[in-house]
Steps between C-alpha positions, in 0.01 A plus 500: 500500500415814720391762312797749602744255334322578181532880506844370590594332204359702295709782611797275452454558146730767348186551260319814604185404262350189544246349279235237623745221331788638655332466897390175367838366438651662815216400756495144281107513472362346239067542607423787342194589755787465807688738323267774354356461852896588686529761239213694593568459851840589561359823232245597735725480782730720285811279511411536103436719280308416247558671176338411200290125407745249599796759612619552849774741658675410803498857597465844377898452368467308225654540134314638258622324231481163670115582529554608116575161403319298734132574420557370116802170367604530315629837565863746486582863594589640156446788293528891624499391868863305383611702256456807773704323731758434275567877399323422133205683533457854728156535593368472799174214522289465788399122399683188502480328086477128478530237229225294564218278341206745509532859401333691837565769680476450904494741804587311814603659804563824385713332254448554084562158318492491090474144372632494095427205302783314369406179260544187753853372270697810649358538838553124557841496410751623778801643286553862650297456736678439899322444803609744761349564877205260463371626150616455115667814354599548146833603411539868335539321180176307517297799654665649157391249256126471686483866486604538076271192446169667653598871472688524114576831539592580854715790646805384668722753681835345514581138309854515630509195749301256272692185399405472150669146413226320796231713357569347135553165712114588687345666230457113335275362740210798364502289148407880365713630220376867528622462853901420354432777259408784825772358701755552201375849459531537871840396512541716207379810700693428840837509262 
């Protein structure tokens, strides 16, 4: 295959972050030393850009919260970076929060990314969780629940547009019955 069909295809992907499995898939290589050896190429020649270990950008355009959720997987957008963009919270953050496996904090680009820790039986499970432009996102109601679950006692500005009946319906796959009892004085508290 000439080599500008694989720049090619790789642009054909609507994905603007690509890890090492994903140009794997897409260029169908499956020797490892072909395709560490492409990857450094075509990242030298600066059809790449090369990001973190293992995480590429097509260009300088890419989405930040793609790249968010493609360095660690299991991983979702949640807590104040959702609930901010839902109208819950009001301040302003200059870093992008992430459910993830490993609690880390990572600078990447100019770009401020805070790993939390949830326990692996809620950030495997997928309820409230949708996958939108090429990376998971949790719903304002799961960005809730993650936030009350690590942070008891945290500040919201304006509980207005939470739907409490799927939050009773999410708040089951925690298994935590301090977390029912904050989300019932929560609800309490909105009222």
């Amino acid at each position: 295959m000439a080599t500008d069909n694989l720049i090619a295809k790789l642009y054909e992907s609507p994905k603007t972050i690509l890890t090492v499995k994903d140009v794997a898939l897409i260029w169908e290589e499956t020797n490892n030393v072909n395709l560490f050896s492409k990857l450094k190429y075509y990242t030298n020649q600066g059809s790449l850009i090369r990001l973190t270990r293992g995480v590429f950008a097509k260009n300088k355009e890419y989405d930040v919260k793609e790249l968010a959720t493609s360095i660690y997987t299991p991983s979702y957008v949640s807590f104040e970076t959702v609930l901010r963009e839902a109208g819950i919270i009001f301040q302003q953050y200059d870093s992008i929060f992430v459910a993830g496996p490993y609690p880390m904090k990572k600078e990447i680009d100019d770009n401020k990314i805070v790993y939390r820790k949830l326990k692996n039986s809620v950030l495997y499970n997928a309820l409230g969780v949708r996958n939108e432009k090429n990376c998971c996102i949790a719903t304002p109601e799961r960005a809730f629940l993650d936030t009350i679950y690590l942070s008891p006692k945290f500040y919201f500005d304006n509980l207005r547009s939470i739907n409490w009946e799927q939050c009773f319906e999410l708040v089951k796959i925690y298994d935590n019955k301090q977390l029912i009892k904050r989300l019932n004085t929560y609800q309490k508290y909105a009222q």
